[in-house]
C-alpha positions as CSV (number, residue, x, y, z in Angstrom):
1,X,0.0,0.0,0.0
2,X,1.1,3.2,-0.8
3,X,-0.2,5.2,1.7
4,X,-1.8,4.7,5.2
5,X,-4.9,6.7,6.1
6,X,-6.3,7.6,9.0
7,X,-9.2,9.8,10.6
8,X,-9.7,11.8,13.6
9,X,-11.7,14.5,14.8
10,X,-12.6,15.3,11.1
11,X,-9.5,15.7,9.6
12,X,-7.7,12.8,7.3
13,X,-4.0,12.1,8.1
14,X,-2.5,10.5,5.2
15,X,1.2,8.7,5.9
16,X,3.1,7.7,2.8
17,X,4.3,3.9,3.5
18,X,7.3,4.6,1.3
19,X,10.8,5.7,2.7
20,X,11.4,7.4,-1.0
21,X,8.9,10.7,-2.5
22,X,10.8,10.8,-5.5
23,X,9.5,10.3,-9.5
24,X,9.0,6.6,-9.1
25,X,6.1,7.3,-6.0
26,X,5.1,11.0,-6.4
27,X,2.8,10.9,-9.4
28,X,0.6,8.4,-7.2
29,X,0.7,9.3,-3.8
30,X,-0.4,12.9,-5.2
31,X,-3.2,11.0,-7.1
32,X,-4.1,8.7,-3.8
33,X,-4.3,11.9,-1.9
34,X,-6.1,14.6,-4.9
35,X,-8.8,11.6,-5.0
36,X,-10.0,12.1,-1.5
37,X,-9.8,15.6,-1.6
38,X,-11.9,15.7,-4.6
39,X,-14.3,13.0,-2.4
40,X,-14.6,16.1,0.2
41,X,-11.7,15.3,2.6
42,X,-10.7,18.4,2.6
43,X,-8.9,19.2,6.1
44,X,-5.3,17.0,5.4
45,X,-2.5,16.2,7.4
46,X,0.3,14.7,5.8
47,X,2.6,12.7,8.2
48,X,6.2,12.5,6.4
49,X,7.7,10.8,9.7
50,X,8.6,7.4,7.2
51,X,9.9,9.7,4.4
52,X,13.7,10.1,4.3
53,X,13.9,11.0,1.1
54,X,12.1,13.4,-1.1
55,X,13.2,14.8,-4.4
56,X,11.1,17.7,-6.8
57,X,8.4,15.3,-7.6
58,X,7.8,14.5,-4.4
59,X,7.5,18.6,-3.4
60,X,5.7,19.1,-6.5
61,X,3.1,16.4,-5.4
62,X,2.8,18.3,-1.9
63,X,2.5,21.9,-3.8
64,X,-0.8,19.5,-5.9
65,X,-2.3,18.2,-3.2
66,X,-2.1,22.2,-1.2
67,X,-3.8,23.2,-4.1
68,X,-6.8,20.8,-4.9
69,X,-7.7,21.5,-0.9
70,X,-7.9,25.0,-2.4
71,X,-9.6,27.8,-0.5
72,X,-12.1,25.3,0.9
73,X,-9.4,23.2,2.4
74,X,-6.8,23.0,5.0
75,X,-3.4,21.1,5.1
76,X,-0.5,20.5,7.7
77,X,2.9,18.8,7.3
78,X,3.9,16.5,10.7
79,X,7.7,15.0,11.2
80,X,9.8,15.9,8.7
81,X,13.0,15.7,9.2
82,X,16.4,15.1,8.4
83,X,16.7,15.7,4.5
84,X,12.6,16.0,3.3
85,X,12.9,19.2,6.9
86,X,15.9,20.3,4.6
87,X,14.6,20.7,1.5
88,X,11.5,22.1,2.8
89,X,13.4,25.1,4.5
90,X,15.8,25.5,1.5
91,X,12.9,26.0,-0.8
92,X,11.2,28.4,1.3
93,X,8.2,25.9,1.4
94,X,8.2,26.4,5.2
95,X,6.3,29.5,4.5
96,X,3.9,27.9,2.1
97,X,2.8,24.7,4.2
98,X,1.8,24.8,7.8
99,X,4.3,22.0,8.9
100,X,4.3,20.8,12.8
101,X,6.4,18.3,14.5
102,X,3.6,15.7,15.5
103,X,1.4,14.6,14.2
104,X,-1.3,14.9,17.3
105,X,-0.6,19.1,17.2
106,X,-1.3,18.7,13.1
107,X,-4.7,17.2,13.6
108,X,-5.7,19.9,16.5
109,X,-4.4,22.6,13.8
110,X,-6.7,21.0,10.9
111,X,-9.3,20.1,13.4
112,X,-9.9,24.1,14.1
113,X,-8.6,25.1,10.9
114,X,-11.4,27.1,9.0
115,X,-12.5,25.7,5.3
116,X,-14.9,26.5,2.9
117,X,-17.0,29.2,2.2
């Protein structure tokens, strides 16, 4: 399985199971994730806590899914770290996601966080 999903309090936390966001995964986690959003899961947290590797397909599937939540949607980054916490920061994407370090303070961020219209 690609990714793991769980829901609490009305917001979806989706884990990637892979170790690797990279061209090989990106085009269908973003997919995997862009499909419930699209279903009306729109408050997200995406735990990157198994991720130690992320390349430009894998950011550029984050910057997708950020997106397709839209204005009616919310979304939160938990545990990154190490190299995916690097890249993040050097890209200045820290300033475009909301990104905390657990996953627990994520889903009380979404779970207040206002969405739609």
């Amino acid at each position: 399985e690609l990714i793991e999903v769980e829901h609490r309090e009305g917001v979806t936390v989706v884990a990637p199971a892979v170790p690797r966001l990279d061209a090989a995964i990106a085009p269908a986690f973003r997919q995997a994730v862009v499909d419930r959003v699209e279903r009306g899961e729109r408050r997200l947290v995406l735990d990157l806590g198994r991720v130690e590797f992320m390349d430009s397909s894998g950011l550029g599937a984050l910057v997708s899914i950020l997106k397709a939540a839209g204005s009616q949607g919310a979304m939160a980054l938990c545990q990154a770290r190490g190299s995916v916490q690097g890249l993040l920061t050097l890209t200045r994407m820290d300033r475009v996601f909301r990104i905390v370090p657990t996953r627990d303070e994520a889903v009380a961020l979404m779970a207040a966080a206002p969405t739609g219209p």
